[in-house]
Structures are given as structure tokens and as C-alpha cells.
C-alpha positions as CSV (number, residue, x, y, z in Angstrom):
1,X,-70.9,88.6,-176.5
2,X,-73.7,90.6,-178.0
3,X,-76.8,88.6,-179.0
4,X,-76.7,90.5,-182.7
5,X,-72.6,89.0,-182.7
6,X,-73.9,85.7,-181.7
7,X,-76.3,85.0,-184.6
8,X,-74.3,83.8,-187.4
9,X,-76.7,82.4,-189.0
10,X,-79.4,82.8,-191.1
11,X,-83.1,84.3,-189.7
12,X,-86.2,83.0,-191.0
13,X,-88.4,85.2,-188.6
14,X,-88.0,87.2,-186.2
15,X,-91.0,87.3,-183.3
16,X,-91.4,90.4,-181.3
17,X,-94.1,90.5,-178.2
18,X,-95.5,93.9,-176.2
19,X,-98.4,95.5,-175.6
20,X,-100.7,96.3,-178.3
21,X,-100.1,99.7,-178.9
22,X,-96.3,100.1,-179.0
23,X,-96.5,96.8,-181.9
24,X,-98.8,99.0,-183.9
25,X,-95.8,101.6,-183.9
26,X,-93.2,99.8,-184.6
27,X,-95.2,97.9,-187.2
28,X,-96.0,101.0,-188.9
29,X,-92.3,102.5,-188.7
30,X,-90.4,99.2,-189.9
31,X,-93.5,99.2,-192.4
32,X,-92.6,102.3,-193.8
33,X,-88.5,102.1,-193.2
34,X,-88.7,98.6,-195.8
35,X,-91.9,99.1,-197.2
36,X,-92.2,95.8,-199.2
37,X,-88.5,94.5,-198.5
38,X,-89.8,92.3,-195.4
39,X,-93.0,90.8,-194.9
40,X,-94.6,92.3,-191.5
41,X,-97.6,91.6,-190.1
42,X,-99.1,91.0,-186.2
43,X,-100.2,87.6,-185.7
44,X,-102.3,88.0,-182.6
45,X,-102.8,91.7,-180.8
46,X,-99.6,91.4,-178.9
47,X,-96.7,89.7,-181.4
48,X,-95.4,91.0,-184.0
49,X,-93.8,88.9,-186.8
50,X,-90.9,90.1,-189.4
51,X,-89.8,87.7,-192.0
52,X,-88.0,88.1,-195.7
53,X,-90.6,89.5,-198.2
54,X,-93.3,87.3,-199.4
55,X,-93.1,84.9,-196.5
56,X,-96.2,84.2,-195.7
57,X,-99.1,81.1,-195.6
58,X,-100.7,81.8,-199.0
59,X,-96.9,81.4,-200.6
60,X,-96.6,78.1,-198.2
61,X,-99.9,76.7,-199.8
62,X,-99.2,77.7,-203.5
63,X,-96.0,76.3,-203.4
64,X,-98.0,73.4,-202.0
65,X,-100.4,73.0,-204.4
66,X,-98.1,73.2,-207.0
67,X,-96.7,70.2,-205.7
68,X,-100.0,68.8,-205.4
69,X,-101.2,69.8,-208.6
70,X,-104.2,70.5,-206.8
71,X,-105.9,73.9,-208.2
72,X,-106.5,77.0,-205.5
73,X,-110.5,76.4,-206.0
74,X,-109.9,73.4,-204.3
75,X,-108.7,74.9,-201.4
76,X,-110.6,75.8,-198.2
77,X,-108.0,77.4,-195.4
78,X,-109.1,78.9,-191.9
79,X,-107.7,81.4,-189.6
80,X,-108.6,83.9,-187.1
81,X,-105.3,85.9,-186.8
82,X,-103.5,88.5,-189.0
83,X,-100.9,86.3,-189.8
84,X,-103.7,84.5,-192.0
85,X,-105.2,86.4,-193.7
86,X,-103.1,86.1,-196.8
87,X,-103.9,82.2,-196.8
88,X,-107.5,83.0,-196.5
89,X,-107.8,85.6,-199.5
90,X,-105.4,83.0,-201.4
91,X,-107.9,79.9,-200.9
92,X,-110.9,79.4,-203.1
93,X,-112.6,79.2,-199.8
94,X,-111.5,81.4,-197.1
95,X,-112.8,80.7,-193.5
96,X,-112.6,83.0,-190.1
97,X,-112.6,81.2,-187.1
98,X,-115.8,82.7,-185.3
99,X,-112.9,84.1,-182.6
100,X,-111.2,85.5,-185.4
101,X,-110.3,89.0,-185.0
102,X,-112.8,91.2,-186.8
103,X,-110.6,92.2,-189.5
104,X,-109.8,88.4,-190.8
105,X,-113.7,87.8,-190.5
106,X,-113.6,90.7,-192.9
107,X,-111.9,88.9,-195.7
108,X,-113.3,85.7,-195.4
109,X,-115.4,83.8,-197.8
110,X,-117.5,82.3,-194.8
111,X,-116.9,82.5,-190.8
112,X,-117.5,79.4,-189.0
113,X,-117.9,78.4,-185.1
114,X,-115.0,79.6,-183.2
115,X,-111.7,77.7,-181.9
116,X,-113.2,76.2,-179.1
117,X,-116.5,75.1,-180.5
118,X,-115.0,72.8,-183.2
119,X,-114.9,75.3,-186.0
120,X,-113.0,73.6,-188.4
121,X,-114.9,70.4,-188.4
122,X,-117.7,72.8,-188.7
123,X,-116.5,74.1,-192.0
124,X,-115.4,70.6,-193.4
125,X,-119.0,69.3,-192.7
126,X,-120.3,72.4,-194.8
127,X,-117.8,72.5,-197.4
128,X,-116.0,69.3,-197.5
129,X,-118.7,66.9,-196.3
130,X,-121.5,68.3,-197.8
131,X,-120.1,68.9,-201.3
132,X,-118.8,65.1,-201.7
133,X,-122.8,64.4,-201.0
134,X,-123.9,66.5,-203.3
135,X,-121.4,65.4,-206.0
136,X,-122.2,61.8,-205.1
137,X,-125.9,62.2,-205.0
138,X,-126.3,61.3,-201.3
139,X,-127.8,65.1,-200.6
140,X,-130.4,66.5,-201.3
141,X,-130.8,70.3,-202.3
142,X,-133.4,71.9,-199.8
């Protein structure tokens, strides 16, 4: 049985891995064979990711804070790979992951420490932390 005859189902995503270059190819050509049909983007250097169109984190947390009924402003998302960039130009604060590839740190609002340095608590201390202070009183403006 052929894998393609097996999957009678439907995909969510599809997940490709390989080297660097030949993904950059094949992103380009599937980019340009279904232009905005699919959503494709590399998540890290060496996967590539295919989903439907407009599948992607910035729909996830909109549909989210819809939910919520919480208000984008309100939002502060971090990333450091391609995959999240859309989440980070979607949030009212977008943060890079000091490992972030250069490109995401592009985007961003703000870059914080990396991965493995706590970034992310980093960032809620600034942002989160720091803001209920300020709106409570507790801090003061240096």
C-alpha cells in the first residue's frame, strides 16, 4: 500500500525535514505553485511546515481572545522561530527569544534573554510584573 493510499483522512500539517538549502527550494516552489492557497513557512532552519491557508499562531490566539474577550493590546507572545512570527506581529507586544533567529528579532516589539537563560520570565517581569506595579502604585518611575 502506498503511504498517499493509506491517508484517508484529513491533514492538518504536513512536516517536512532536510537540510537548509534544498527547504528554501521547495519552500519557494510550493510558495509560488499555491501562492496563498496553503500556509508555508520554516519553523526552524531545517523543517519545513505546510498547513491549509491561514493556519497559523496569530489565528490560534485571535480566535483565543475572542473567546477571552480579552483585547490584542493585552497580549504579549514570544518566539524565536519562523513559525512565530505571525503570533508576534499579531500581539500588542511581540517578543524574540534572544536565540531567535535574526529575522523574528526583526519583527519584534522587544527581544529578551534567550531560551536557556529564562527569557520568558524575563519578559513577564518587564512587561507583566512591572506593569501591575506601576498600575498599582508599588513602582516607581526612574
Amino acid at each position: 500500500m502506498r503511504f498517499v493510499e493509506y491517508v484517508n483522512f484529513p491533514i492538518t500539517k504536513c512536516l517536512v525535514s532536510g537540510k537548509e538549502q534544498c527547504l528554501e527550494k521547495l519552500e519557494r516552489k510550493l510558495q509560488s505553485y499555491f501562492g496563498n492557497q496553503l500556509s508555508i513557512y520554516r519553523s526552524e532552519p531545517f523543517f519545513l511546515e505546510i498547513m491549509p491557508a491561514n493556519v497559523n499562531k496569530a489565528q490560534a490566539l485571535e480566535k483565543l481572545l475572542k473567546y477571552l474577550k480579552y483585547n490584542r493590546k493585552m497580549l504579549i507572545a514570544c518566539g524565536d522561530g519562523l513559525n512565530d512570527i505571525s503570533m508576534i506581529e499579531y500581539a500588542g507586544i511581540g517578543v524574540a527569544m534572544g536565540n531567535a533567529q535574526d529575522i523574528v528579532k526583526e519583527k519584534a516589539d522587544f527581544i529578551t534573554k534567550s531560551n536557556a537563560e529564562d527569557g520568558v520570565a524575563n519578559a513577564i517581569d518587564i512587561f507583566w510584573v512591572d506593569n501591575k506595579k506601576i498600575m498599582s502604585g508599588e513602582h516607581e518611575n526612574n
